[in-house]
C-alpha positions in Angstrom: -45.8 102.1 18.2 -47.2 98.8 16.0 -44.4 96.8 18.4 -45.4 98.3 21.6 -49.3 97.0 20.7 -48.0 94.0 19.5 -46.7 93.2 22.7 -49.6 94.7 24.9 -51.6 91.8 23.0 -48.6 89.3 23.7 -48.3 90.1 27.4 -52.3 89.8 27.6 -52.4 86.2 26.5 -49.7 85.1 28.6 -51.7 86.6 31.9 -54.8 84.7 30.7 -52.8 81.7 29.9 -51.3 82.1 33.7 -54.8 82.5 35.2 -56.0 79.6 33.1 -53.3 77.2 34.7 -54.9 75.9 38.1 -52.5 75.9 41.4 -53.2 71.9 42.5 -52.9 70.2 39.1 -56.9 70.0 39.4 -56.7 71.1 35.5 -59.7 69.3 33.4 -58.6 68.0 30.3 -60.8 70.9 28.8 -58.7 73.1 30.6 -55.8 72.2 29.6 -56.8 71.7 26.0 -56.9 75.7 26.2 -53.7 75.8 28.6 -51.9 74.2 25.4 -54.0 76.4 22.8 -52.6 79.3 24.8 -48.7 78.4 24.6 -49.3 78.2 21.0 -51.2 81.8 21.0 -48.3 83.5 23.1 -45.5 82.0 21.0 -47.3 82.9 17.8 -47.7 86.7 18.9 -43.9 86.3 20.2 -42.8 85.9 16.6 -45.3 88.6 15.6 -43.8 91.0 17.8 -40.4 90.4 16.7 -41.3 90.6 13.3 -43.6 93.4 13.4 -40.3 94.9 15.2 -37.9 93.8 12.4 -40.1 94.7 9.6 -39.2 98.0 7.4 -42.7 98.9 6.1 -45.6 100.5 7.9 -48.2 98.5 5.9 -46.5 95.0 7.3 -46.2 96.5 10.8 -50.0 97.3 10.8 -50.7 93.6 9.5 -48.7 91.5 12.0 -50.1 93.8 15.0 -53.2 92.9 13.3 -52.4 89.3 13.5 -51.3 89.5 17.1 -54.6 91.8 17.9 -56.7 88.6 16.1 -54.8 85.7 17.9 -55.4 87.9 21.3 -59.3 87.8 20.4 -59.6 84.3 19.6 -57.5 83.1 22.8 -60.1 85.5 25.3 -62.9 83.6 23.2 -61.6 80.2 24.1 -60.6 81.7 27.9 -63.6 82.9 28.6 -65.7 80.1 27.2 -64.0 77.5 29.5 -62.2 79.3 32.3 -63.0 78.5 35.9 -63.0 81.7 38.1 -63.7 80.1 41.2 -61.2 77.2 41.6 -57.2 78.4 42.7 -55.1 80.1 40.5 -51.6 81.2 40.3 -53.1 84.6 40.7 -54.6 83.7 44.0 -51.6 82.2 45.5 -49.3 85.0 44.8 -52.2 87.9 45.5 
């Protein structure tokens, strides 16, 4: 259960970090300040996941799917602060 959440909150980031990235290379260096903050955010959770999968302990599980739950927060704070909904997507071009 704690690794299927962890990797709901994984799989979230990595769609925000897709919808963040802009078709055209028209990427401000804002944007791609967050593009970068989000490759960290996914590949922390990534480890997260795994570990929350390869720990033995209930207590740990529920503290690294807390970690992954936290990193998921902070990276839809920093998304939705600088995001651009109207410009093209990768979500736009394959929708």
């Amino acid at each position: 259960m704690y690794t299927l959440l962890s990797s709901i909150f994984s799989f979230t980031t990595a769609f925000m970090f897709l919808r963040m990235h802009h078709v055209h290379g028209s990427d401000t260096s804002m944007e791609r300040l967050v593009i970068v903050a989000g490759t960290f955010f996914f590949l922390l959770q990534a480890g997260l996941s795994y570990q929350t999968y390869a720990a033995e302990r209930t207590r740990t599980k529920l503290n690294l799917t807390l970690g992954s739950f936290f990193c998921s927060i902070l990276y839809t704070t920093l998304f939705f602060l600088i995001v651009d909904f109207n410009r093209d997507s990768i979500f736009s071009t394959l929708f």
